[in-house]
N, C-alpha and C positions, 0 to 999 in steps of 0.2 A: 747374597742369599736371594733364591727367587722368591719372589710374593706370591699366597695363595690365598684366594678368596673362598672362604667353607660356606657353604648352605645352596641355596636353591640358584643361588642368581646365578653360578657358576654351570649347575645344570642346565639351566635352562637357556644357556647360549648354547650349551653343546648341541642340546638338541636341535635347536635351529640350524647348529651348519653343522653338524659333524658331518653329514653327507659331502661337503664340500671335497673331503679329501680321501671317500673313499672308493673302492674299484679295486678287482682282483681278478678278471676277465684277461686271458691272455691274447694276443692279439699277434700280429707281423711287428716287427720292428718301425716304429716312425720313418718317412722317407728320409734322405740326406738334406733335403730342402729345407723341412723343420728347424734342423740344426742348426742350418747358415742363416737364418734368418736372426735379423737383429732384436731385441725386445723391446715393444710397442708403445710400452707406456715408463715414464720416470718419474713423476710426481703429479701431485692431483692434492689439490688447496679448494678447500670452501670460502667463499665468500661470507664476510660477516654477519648477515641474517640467511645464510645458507639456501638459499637462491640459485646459487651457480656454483659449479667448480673448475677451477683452472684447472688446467692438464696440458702436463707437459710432455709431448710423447714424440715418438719416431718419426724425420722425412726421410726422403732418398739420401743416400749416399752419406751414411752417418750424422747426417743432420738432425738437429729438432726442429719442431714447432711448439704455440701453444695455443689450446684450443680453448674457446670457453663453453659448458655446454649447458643445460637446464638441469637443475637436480632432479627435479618432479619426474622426467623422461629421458635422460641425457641425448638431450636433442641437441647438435651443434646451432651454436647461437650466431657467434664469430672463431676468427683465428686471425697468428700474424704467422705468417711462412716465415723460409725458412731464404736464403738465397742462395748464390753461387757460393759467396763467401763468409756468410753471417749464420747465427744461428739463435732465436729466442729461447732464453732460459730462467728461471727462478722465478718466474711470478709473484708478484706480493699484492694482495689486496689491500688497500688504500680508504675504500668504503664500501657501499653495497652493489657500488655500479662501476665504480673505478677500481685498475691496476695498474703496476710499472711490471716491466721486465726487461731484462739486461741482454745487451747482445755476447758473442763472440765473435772471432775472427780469425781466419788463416794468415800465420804470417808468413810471407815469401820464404823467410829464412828457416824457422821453428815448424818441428814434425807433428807439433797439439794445436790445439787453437787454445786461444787467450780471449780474457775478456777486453772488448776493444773498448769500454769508456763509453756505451751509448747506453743509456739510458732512455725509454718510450714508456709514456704513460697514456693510456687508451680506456674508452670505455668498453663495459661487458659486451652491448652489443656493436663494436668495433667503430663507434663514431666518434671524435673528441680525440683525434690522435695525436698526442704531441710529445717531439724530440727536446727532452729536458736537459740532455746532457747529449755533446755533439764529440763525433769523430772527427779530425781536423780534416783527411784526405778520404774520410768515405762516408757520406749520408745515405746511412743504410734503408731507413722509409722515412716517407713523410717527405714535409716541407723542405727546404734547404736553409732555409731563413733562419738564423737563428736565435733562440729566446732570451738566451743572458753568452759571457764569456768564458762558461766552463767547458775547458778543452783539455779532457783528461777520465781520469779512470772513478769514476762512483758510485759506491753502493749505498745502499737503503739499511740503514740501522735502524730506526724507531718512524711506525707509519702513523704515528700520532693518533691515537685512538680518539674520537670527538672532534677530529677535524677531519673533512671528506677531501680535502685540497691539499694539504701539504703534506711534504714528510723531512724526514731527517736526515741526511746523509753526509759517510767520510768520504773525503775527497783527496784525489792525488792529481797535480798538472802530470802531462805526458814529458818527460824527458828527466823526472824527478827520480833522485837517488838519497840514499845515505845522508852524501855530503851535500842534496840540494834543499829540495823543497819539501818541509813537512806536512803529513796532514793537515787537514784541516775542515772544518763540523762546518755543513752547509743547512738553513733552513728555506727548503724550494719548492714553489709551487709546483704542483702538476698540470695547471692549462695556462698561465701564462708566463714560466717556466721565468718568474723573478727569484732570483736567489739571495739569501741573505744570509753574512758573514755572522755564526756565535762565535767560532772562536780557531784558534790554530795549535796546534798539539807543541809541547814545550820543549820534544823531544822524537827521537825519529823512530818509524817502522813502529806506531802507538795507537792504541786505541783507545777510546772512549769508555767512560763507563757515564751512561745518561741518568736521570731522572725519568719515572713513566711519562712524561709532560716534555720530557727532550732536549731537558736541560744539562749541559755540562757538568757534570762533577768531579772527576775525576779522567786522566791519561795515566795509561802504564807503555812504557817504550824504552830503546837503546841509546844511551850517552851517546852524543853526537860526535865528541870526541877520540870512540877506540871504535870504526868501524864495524873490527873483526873480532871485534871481542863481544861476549854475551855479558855484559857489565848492565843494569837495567835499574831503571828508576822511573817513581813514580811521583806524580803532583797531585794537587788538590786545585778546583778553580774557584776562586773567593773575589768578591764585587771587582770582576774582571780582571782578576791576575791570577796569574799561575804559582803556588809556594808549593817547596819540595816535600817530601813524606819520606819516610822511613822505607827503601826496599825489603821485601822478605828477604830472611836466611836462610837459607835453603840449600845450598852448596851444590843447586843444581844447573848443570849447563844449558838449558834453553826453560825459559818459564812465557808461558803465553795467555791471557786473561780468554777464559770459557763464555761467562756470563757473570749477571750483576747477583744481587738478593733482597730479600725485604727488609732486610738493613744497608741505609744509602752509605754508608763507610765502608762495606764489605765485599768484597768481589769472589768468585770461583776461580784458579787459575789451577793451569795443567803445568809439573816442573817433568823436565826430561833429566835423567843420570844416568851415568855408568856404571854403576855398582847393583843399582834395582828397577823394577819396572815403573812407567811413568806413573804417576801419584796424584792428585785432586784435593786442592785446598781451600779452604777458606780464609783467606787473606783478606787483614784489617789493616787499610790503607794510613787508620790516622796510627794505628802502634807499632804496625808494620809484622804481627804479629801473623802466625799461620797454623790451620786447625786439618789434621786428615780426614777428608772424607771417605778417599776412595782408591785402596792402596794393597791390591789382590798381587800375591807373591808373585807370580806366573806370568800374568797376561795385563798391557795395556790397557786402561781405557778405549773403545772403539767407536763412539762418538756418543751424543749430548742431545737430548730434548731440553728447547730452551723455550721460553714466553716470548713469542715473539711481540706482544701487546707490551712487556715489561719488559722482558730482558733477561729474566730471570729464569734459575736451572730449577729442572725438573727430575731428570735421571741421568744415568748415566747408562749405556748400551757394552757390557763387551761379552766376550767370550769364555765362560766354565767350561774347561774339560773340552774346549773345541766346540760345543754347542751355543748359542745365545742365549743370555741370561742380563738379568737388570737388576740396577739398586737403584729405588727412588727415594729423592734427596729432598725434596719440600712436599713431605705427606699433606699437606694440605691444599695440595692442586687437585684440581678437577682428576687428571689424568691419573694419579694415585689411586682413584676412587675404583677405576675400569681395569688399569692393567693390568693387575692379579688375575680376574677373569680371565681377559685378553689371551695372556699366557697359558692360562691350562686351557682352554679354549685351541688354539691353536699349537697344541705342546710341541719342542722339537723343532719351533719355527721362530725366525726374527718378527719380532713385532713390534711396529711404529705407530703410535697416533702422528699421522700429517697435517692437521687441521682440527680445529672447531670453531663451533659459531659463536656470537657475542655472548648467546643465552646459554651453552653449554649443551643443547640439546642433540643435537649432532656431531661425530665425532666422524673425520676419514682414517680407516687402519689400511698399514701397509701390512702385506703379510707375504713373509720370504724363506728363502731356505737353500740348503746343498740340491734338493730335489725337487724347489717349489720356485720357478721363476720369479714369481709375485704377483698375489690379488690384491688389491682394493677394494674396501666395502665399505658400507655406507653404516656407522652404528649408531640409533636411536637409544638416547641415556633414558629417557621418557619408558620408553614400551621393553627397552633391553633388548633390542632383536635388530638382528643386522643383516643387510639387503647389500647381495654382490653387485659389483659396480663393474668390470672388467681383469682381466688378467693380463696379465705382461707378454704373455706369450701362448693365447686360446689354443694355439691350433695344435700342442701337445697336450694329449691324455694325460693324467698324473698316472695311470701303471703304467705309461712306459717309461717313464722314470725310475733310476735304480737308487735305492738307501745309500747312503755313504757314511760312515764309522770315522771318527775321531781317533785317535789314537798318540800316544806317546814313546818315544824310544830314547835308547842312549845311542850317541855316536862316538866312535873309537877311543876319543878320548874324553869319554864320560858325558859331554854335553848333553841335557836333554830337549830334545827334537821333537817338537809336534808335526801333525798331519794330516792326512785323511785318505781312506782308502774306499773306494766304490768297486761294489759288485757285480755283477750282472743279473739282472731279475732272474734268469733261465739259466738251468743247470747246475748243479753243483760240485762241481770243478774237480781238479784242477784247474783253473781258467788261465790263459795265458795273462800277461803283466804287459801294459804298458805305463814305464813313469815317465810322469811331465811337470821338470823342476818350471817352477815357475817364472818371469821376466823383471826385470830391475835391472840386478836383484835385490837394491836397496830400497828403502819407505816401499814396500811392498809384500804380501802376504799372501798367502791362501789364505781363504777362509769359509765358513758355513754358509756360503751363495753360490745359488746356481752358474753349473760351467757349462756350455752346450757341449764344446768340443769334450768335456769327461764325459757327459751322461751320452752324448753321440756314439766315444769307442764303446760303452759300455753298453748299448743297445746291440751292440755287433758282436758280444759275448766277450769283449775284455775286462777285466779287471783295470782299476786305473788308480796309481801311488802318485799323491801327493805330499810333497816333505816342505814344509818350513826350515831350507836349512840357515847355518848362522851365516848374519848379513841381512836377513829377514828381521821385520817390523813387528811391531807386533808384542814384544816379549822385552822390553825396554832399550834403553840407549848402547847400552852395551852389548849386549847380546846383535846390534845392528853393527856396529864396530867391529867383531871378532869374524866379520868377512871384509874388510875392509883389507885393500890389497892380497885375501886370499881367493880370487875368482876360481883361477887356475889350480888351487889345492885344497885345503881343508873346505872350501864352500863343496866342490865336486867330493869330495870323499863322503862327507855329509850326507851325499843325494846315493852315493855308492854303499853307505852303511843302511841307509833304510831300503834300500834293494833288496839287498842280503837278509835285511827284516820280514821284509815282505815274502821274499823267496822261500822262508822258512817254515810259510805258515802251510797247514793239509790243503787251502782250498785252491792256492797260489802252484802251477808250474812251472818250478825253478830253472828245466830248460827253454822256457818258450817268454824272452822278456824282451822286451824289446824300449827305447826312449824316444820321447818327443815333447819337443816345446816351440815356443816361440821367442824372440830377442835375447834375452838373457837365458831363456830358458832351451833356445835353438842352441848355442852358445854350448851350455853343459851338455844338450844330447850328444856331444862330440867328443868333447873335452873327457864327460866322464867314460865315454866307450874306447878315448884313446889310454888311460889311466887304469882300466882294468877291461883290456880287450875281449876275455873271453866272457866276460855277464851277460853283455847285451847284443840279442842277434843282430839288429839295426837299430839304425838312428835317424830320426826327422830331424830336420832342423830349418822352420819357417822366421823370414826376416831375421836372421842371426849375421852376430857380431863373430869372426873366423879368424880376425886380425888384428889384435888390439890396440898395435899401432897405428891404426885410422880412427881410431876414438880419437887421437891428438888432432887430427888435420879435417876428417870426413862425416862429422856427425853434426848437427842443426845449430848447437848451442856453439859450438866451433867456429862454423862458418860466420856464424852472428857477433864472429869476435867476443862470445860473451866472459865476464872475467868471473861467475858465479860459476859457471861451467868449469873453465879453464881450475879454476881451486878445486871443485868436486871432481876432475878426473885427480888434479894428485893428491887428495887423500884418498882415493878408493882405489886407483889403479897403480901411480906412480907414473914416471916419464921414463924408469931406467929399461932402455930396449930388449936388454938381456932376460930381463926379466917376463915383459911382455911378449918376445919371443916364444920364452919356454910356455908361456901361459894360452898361448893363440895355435887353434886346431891347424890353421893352414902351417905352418912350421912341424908338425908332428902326424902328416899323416901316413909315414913309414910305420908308426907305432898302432897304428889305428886296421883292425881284423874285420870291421862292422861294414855291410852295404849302408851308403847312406841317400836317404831321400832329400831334397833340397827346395825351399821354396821360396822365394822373392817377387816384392814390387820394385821394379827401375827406378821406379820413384824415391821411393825409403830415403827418405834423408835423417833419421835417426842411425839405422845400420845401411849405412850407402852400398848401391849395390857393389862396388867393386870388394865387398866382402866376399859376396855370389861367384862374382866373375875368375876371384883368387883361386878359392875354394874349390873350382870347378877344373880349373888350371890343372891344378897340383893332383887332383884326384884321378882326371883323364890320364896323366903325364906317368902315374902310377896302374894306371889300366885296373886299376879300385872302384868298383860296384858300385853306380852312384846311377840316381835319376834325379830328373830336375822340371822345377815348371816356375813358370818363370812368367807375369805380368806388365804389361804394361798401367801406367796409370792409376799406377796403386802405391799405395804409400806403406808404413810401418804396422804392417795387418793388413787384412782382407776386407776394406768397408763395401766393396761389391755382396755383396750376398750370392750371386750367381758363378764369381771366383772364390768365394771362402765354398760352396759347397763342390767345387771342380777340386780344391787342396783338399778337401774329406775324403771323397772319392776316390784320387790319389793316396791318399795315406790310407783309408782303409782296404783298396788291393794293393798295397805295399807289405803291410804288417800283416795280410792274410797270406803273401806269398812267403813270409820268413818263417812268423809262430801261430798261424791261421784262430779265426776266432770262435771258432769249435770246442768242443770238449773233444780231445782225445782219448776217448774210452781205453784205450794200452797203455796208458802212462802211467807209470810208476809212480805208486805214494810213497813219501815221505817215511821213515821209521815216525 
């Protein structure tokens, strides 16, 4: 249920921003440039006497940096780039003049970047740099020299509130597995990078549950004995030893610890199942006993405000009816006190507190949406009045953004399907359709956050259908499972029955529809126009998988011989050829009526291009309507900004030449 705060306080934030989001001025369409453009800003943290705030925002070529800037002016103070191969991320304040932040890295093999284990702690204004935890084969900045012998992967659990020098952190060596090396709880300075051993977790792939002070109390983790099994147990640590506890009963297949609480025996944990959506407990370690908190029929959990000074949970963030909504879990948090406001304040929109000060007096909000990139502002608990900080993406107006509607369906065989569907500000339709299943297509969703590429077609007068079908996140364990091995059929009929949904409706024309995605979602633009030829006039299909039999041989985690990989293709795909055959566009494009656009990085080592190069084969060979653009030195997407708005360009005189982005004033309505 959302929180509402009744009397003035609630007005009187409105007044102060409602202007923020409003405008009804009709204008040209944003240029294509807007679109490709990446968004500018990802996080932004106060400093403990709110002095400063970190920001973590956009370099070149999908990179980050973080910057630190003045609050009083947000005058840049310092910053740590960004490199060829590295990237600064997650800032945590440490004191009023100190932070750490975490690198990543490009691995040769793998299509994401990973966190590579380096750990930097620096002062605000960029003096005092030092590498507290080392890359073995790449000292990303700073000295080379190194401070202690940790050569592996660690993050910042507890930054020790009343000490301005140390913090807390889990620890993994580099080469560590299952069957090797367990965590293990480090206490380490930040300038003379001495580390000291509290203690080694008693069980594997575990976590901590601290004391505010950063003391061991409890690990929850997997029996070291059944790998592959989700079998899990927890301890207690008593004058330096580890004794076992009671695990919850739960009967569910993965359980993962959230955060701690103001009772040290009691932990928050999320259980995943197959029968219902994932659940929020409170779990008492010494009885092993477990309390619902948070346990919405429909929809997952979609993430956590936690204390980062404690440890401890706040709310929890998911999705009502498709829209963002909240239940806060320790009404006696500062945050409690605001986010009612907050929300009507901001109605219709995700909203985060990112930060506050030691005193409570300042508060940083995120504020997001289907049609709101994301602002930052600065809220004064004091005066109640909140001063905008930046936006994620200035350089669009918010009217040229178009609303986007929620919505719910049955598919063919009852399932029900959530969504989203966006209009076009102008006109009132029939507006031609483009749908864009989305990529995975598993741990993966749509959801109420801004998409350039929807609000982009939909500046161009499309309509734009997004389906959550099954295999999708989101709606719990099962519901993820009931696409599992169906890529090639019920996932695509799925995306084919909300068509048909959408098609149905007066503002929607049912002759003029056309699909487009990206990886998994390039993938079904094909798939589902070779499965029901006549719906869809074209099909896009950017960095798409054509062949499913190169998933076994040609995709990152493959090459990397990884065996995490190797198990996740055979439960979601299988290895039987025949199967994969019938399921792979390039095998079936006899069946296939649809012109199709095409577009690839050479690079792509997630869908390697000889996806492209099949694809293209089989399509010429057929003298089958096909265009293509095709990249150098691009990988799995478009991180150029200058090639992702050439593929816009492309695809919107593509889908202009099939179902044009006009109203067609002759077109037959609907009975």
């Amino acid at each position: 249920m959302r929180l509402y705060l009744k009397g003035n306080l609630g007005k009187s934030l409105f007044i102060l921003c409602a202007g923020l989001f409003c405008g009804s001025i009709k204008a040209a369409p944003p240029p294509v440039e807007d679109f490709a453009k990446p968004l500018e800003y990802y996080d932004a943290v106060l400093s403990p006497n709110g002095d400063y705030i970190a920001v973590e925002r956009a370099a070149d070529l999908g990179k980050t940096l973080v910057a630190i800037l003045q609050t009083k002016d947000l005058k840049l103070l310092s910053h740590i780039p960004a490199t060829s191969s590295a990237s600064p991320i997650n800032p945590r304040w440490i004191s009023n003049e100190r932070y750490v932040v975490e690198f990543t890295k490009e691995l040769k093999s793998y299509e994401a970047e990973f966190a590579n284990g380096e750990l930097l702690a620096i002062n605000a204004d960029g003096s005092g740099e030092r590498k507290i935890i080392h890359h073995a084969s790449d000292m990303t900045l700073g000295s080379s020299t190194k401070l202690n012998n940790l050569n592996g992967l660690g993050w910042v659990v507890n930054t020790l509130p009343g000490d301005d020098k140390k913090v807390i952190i889990e620890f993994i060596g580099f080469g560590s597995s299952m069957s090797g090396e367990r965590v293990k709880l480090y206490e380490l300075h930040t300038v003379t990078g001495q580390a000291k051993l509290l203690a080694e977790a008693p069980s594997y792939d575990a976590s901590f549950t601290l004391s505010p002070d950063g003391r061991p109390l409890f690990t929850f983790g997997r029996d070291k004995s059944v790998e592959d099994k989700n079998i899990y147990v927890a301890h207690r640590y008593r004058d330096g030893k580890w004794e076992p506890l009671a695990p919850p009963a739960l009967g569910a297949e993965y359980v993962e610890v959230i955060a701690g609480s103001e009772n040290p025996d009691e932990v928050y944990i999320e259980a995943r199942f197959l029968n219902k959506t994932n659940r929020l407990y409170r779990y008492n370690l010494e009885t092993g006993k477990s309390q619902a908190v948070f346990a919405h029929p429909k929809v997952d959990p979609e993430s956590y405000d936690i204390d980062e000074r404690t440890n401890r949970l706040i709310a929890v963030h998911f999705e009502d009816g498709g829209v963002p909504n909240l239940q806060i879990v320790d009404l006696t948090h500062l945050y409690a006190k605001w986010y009612p406001a907050l929300f009507q304040v901001f109605a219709g929109k995700k909203v985060v507190i990112t930060s506050v000060t030691d005193d409570g007096s300042l508060l940083i909000v995120h504020v997001s949406g289907a049609d709101e990139p994301g602002q930052f502002h600065l809220f004064d608990t004091k005066t109640k009045k909140l001063k905008y900080l930046f936006n994620a993406a200035s350089w669009i107006k918010p009217e040229a953004l178009s609303k986007v509607e929620a919505f719910t369906m049955k598919a063919r065989d009852g399932l029900e399907l959530s969504g989203y569907l966006t209009l076009p500000r102008e006109g009132k339709g029939p507006h031609p359709l483009v749908v864009m299943p989305h990529g995975g297509p598993h741990d993966v969703r749509d959801r109420w956050t801004y998409n350039s590429e929807v609000q982009f077609l939909a500046s161009r007068g499309y309509a734009v259908l997004q389906v959550n079908f099954r295999g999708s996140s989101g709606h719990g364990l099962g519901f993820e499972v009931a696409g599992y091995r169906k890529w090639g059929a019920e996932i695509q009929y799925d995306i084919i029955d909300a068509t048909h949904w959408a098609a149905a409706r007066q503002d929607i024309d049912d002759k003029r529809i056309c699909i487009m995605g990206a990886s998994f979602g390039g993938y079904s633009a094909l798939m589902s126009s070779i499965l029901e030829p006549d719906l869809y006039k074209c099909a896009i299909g950017e960095a798409g998988v054509y062949d499913l039999n190169l998933m076994w041989s040609k995709t990152d985690f493959m090459r990397a011989r990884s065996q995490s990989g190797e198990n996740y293709l055979q439960v979601v795909i299988g290895a039987d050829k025949a199967v994969l055959d019938k399921f792979s566009p390039v095998y079936r494009v006899a069946e296939l009526k649809t012109p199709v656009f095409l577009a690839h990085g050479e690079d792509d080592r997630r869908a390697d291009i000889e996806n492209f190069n099949e694809m293209v084969k089989v399509l010429k060979a057929r003298n089958h309507p096909y265009e293509t653009l095709l990249f150098d030195r691009e990988r799995h997407g478009f991180a150029n900004e200058k090639n992702e708005a050439e593929f816009l360009r492309r695809a919107e005189a593509f889908l202009d030449k099939y179902i044009g982005g006009k109203v067609t004033q002759t077109a037959d309505r609907k009975p």
